[in-house]
C-alpha positions in Angstrom: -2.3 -19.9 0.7 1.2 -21.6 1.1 0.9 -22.8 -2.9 -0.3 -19.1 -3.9 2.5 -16.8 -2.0 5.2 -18.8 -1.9 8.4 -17.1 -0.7 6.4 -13.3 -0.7 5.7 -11.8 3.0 2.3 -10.5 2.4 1.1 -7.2 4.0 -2.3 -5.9 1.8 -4.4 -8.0 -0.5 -6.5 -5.7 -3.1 -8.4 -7.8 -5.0 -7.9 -10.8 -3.5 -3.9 -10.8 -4.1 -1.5 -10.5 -1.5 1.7 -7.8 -2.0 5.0 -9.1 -1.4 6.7 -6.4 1.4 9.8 -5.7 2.3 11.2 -8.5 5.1 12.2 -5.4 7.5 8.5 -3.9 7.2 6.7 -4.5 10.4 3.8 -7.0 9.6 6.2 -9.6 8.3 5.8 -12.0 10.8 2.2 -12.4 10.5 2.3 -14.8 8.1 4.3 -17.5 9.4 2.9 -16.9 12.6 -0.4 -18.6 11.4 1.6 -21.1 10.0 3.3 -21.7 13.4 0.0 -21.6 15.0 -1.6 -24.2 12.4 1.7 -26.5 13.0 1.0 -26.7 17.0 -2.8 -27.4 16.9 -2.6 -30.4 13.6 1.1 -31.4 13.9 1.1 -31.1 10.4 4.7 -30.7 8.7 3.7 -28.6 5.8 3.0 -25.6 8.3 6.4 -26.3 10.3 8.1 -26.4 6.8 6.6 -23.0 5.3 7.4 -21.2 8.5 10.6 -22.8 9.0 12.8 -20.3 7.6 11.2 -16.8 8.3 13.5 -15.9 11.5 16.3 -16.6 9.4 15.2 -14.6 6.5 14.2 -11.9 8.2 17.6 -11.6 10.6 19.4 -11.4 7.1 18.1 -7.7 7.1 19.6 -6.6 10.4 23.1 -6.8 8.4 21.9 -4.1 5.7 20.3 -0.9 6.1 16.6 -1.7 7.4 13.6 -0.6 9.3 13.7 -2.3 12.6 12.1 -0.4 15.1 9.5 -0.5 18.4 7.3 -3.1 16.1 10.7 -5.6 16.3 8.3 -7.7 18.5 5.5 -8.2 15.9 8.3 -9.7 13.6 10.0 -11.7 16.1 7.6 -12.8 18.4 5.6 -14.5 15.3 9.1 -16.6 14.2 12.1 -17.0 16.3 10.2 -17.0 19.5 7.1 -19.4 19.1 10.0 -21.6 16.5 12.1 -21.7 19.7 8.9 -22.4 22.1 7.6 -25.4 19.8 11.3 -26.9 18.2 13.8 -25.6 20.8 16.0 -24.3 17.9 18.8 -22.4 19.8 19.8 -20.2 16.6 15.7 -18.7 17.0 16.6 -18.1 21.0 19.8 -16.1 19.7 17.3 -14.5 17.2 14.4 -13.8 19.9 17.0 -12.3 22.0 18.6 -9.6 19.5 14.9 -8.7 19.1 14.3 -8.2 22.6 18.1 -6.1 22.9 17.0 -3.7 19.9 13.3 -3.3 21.4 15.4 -2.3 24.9 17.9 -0.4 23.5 15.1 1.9 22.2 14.1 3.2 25.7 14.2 7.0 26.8 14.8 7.5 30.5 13.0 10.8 30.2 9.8 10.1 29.6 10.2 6.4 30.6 9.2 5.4 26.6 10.4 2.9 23.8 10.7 5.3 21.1 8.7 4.6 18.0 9.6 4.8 14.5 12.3 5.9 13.0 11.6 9.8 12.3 14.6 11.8 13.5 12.1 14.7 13.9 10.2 13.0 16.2 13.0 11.3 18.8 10.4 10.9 21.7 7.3 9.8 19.8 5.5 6.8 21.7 2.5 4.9 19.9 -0.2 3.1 21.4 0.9 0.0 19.2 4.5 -0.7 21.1 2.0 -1.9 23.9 2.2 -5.3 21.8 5.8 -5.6 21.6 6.4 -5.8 25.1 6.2 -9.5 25.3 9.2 -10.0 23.8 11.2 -7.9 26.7 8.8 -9.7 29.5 9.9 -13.5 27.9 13.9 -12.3 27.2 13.4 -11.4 31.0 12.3 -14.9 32.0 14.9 -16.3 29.2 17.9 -14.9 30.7 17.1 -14.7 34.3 17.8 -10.2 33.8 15.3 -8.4 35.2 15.9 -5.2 33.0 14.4 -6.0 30.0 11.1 -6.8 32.0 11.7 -3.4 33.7 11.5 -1.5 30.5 8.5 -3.2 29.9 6.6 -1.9 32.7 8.1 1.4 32.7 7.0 1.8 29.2 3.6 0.8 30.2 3.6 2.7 33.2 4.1 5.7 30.6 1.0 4.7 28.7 -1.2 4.0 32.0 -0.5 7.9 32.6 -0.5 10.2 29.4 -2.0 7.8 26.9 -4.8 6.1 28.0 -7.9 8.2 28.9 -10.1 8.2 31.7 -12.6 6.9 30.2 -10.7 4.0 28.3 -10.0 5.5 25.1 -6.4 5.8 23.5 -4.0 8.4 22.0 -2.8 7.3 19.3 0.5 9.5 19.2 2.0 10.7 22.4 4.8 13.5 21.6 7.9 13.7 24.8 10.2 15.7 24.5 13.5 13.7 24.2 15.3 15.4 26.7 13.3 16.0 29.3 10.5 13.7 29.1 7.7 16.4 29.6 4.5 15.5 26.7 4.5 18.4 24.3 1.8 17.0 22.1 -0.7 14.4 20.9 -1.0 13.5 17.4 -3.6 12.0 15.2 -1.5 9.4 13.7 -4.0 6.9 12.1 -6.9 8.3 13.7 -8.9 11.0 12.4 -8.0 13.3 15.4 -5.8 13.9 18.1 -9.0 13.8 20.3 -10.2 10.5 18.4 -10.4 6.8 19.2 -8.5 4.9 16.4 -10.1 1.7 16.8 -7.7 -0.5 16.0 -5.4 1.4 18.5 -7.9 0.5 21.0 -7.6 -3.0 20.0 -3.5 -2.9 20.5 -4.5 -1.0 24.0 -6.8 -4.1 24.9 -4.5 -6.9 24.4 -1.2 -4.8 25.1 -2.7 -4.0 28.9 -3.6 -7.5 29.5 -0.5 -9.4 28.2 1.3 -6.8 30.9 -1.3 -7.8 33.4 -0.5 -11.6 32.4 3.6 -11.2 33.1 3.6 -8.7 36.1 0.4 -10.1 38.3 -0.2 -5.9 38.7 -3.5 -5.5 39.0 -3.6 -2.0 37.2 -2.7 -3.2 34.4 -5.7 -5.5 34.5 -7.8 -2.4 34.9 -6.8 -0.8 32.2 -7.1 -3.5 30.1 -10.9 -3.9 31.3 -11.5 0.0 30.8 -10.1 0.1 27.6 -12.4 -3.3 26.7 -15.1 -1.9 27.7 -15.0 1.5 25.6 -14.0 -0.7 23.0 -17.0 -3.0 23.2 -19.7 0.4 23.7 -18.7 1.7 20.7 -19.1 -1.7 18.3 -22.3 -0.9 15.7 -24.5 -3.8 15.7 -22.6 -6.2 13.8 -19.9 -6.1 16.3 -17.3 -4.7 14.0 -15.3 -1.7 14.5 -15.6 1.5 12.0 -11.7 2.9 11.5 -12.0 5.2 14.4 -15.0 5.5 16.9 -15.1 9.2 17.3 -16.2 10.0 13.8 -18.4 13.1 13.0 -20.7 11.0 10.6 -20.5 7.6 10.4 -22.1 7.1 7.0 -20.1 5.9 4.3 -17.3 5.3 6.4 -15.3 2.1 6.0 -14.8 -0.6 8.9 -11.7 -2.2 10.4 -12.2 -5.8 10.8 -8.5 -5.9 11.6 -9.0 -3.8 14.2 -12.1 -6.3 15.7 -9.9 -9.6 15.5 -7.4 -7.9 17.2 -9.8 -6.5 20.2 -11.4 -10.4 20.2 -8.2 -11.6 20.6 -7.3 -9.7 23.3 -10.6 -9.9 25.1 -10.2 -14.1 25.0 -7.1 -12.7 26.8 -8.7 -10.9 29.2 -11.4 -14.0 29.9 -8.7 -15.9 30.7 -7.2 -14.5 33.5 -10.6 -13.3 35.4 -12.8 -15.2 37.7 -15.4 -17.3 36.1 -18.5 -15.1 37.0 -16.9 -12.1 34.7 -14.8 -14.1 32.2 -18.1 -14.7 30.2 -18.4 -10.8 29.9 -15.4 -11.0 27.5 -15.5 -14.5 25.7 -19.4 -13.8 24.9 -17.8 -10.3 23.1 -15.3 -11.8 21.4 -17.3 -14.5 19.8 -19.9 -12.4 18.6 -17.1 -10.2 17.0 -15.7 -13.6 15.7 -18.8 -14.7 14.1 -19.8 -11.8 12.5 -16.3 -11.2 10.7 -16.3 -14.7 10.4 -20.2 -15.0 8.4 -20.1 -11.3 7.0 -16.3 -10.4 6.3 -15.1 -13.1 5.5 -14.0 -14.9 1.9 -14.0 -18.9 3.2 -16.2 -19.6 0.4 -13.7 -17.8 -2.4 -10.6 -20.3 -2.1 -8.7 -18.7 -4.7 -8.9 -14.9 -2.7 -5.6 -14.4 -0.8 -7.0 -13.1 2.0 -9.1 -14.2 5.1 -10.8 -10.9 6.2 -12.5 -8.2 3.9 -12.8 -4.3 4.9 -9.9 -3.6 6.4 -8.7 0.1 6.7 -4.7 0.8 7.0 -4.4 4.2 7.0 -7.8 6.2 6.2 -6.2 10.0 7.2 -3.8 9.1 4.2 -5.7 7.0 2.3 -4.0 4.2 1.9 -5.1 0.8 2.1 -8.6 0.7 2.7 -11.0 -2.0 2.4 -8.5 -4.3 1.6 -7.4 -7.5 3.9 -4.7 -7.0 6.0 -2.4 -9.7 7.1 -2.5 -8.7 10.8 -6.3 -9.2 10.4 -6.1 -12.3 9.5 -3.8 -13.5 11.9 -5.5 -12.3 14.7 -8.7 -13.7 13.3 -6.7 -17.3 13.3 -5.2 -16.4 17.1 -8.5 -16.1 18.3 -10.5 -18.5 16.8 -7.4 -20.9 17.9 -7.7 -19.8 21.3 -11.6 -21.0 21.7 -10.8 -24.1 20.6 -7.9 -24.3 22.9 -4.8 -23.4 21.6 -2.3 -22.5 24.6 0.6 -21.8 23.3 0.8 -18.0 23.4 3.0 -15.9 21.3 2.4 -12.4 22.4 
């Protein structure tokens, strides 16, 4: 894949050929990210090389109008951060840390949220997604020796823990605030197929989101909520382990999956095994495998080595249909995270 995209930061691949997105749109970290990942487990230079200059390119659009916004830890966390992590390159710090200032200067007192998106309708929307950008505020935290960024973090969570996540472990989507006072005025379907819905791969950012805030605080509720929100995911899988686009569907049939949105919820349950004691930590590495394999032996196009792609069936955006059965890069990446993570890769990103 590093011969057939060259310099393009892919997002979708319909048949078999990845797009070329914009540098400012959200997913384009992913890419190098695997590279990143593939350079720390073989040593090989050829990954280091290809994901050498991603920070820098995408900085370059923080000096013209762009589309920064809560998902500024997906980009950054993927490039400058891990770059800094594995090289020590002080010019990805300074990169990590603008991240982590934009992400924070997002927050809303009222409401305690990091706003998301850009829609000046909406000021005090909050998605279930920005639960995966808070590593970058937790590690600028532990960077800088300033406790605020860390205390956003939580506070934002904290905000999730109470009006997003349900009782019973399913996710919002959309939380509306209002700006100004903080009160929730409504809840929104977003990429779900109802504002009562489960969006599955929502659930998935909800899984890993929780316990990456368990794994920097020590707080014990958000370890909960990562296991609640695990374990609805994990009821709701059809046999083969992987997710349909939402799980509260009318009728199932004909309805496309989400791989994306299973790698995702495998990789964040391999986060959840590791930071449980032995006699439940099986629970979740035993689930994540089993989604692993089957994405792995039934999604997957490892015998087709001239599809750009890893993953098959992934849905974007069904309620607007857009991107569906398609492979997403995100997908893949988590689908590389994960299987990197059995086989011992430590060196955490998110």
């Amino acid at each position: 894949m590093i011969k057939q995209l060259g310099e393009r930061s892919p997002h979708v691949s319909v048949s078999g050929i990845y797009d070329d997105a914009a540098l400012d749109w959200w997913t384009s970290g992913f890419w190098p990210g695997m590279l990143w990942i593939l350079n720390d487990m073989t040593g090989k230079a050829i990954y280091r090389d290809a994901a050498w200059s991603w920070d820098e390119r995408i900085e370059q659009c923080f000096m013209r109008d762009n589309r920064f916004h809560h998902d500024v830890g997906f980009q950054f966390l993927a490039t400058a951060v891990i770059k800094y992590k594995l090289t020590g390159d002080t010019d990805a710090k300074r990169r990590g840390l603008q991240a982590a200032n934009i992400l924070a200067g997002r927050f809303n007192l009222a409401g305690g949220i990091i706003r998301a998106q850009n829609q000046a309708s909406r000021p005090g929307a909050s998605i279930i997604d920005t639960m995966m950008n808070l590593s970058i505020l937790f590690w600028a935290s532990k960077e800088l020796g300033d406790p605020r960024f860390a205390q956003i973090a939580r506070a934002h969570a904290d905000t999730v823990l109470q009006h997003t996540i349900r009782e019973d472990g399913s996710s919002h989507h959309i939380t509306v605030f209002d700006a100004d006072t903080g009160n929730v005025e409504e809840y929104v379907a977003g990429q779900g197929y109802s504002p009562t819905s489960s969006w599955s791969r929502g659930q998935a950012w909800a899984i890993y989101g929780m316990a990456n805030t368990y794994k920097y605080t020590g707080d014990v509720k958000y370890l909960s909520a990562a296991k609640r929100t695990a374990h609805y995911f994990m009821s709701c899988l059809p046999d083969d382990f992987v997710a349909y686009w939402d799980f509260r569907l009318p009728d199932f049939t004909n309805e496309p999956r989400d791989t994306s949105a299973s790698s995702i919820a495998a990789s964040g349950l391999l986060e959840i095994a590791a930071q449980v004691p032995a006699e439940e930590s099986w629970i979740y590495r035993t689930a994540a495998e089993s989604i692993l394999l089957s994405l792995t032996h039934n999604y997957s196009t490892l015998d087709q080595p001239e599809y750009e792609g890893i993953l098959l069936e992934a849905t974007g955006h069904k309620p607007a249909g857009r991107d569906i059965q398609v492979s997403l890069i995100y997908g893949d990446y988590y689908h590389v995270e994960a299987i990197a993570k059995l086989v011992g890769w430590n060196s955490r990103i998110f």
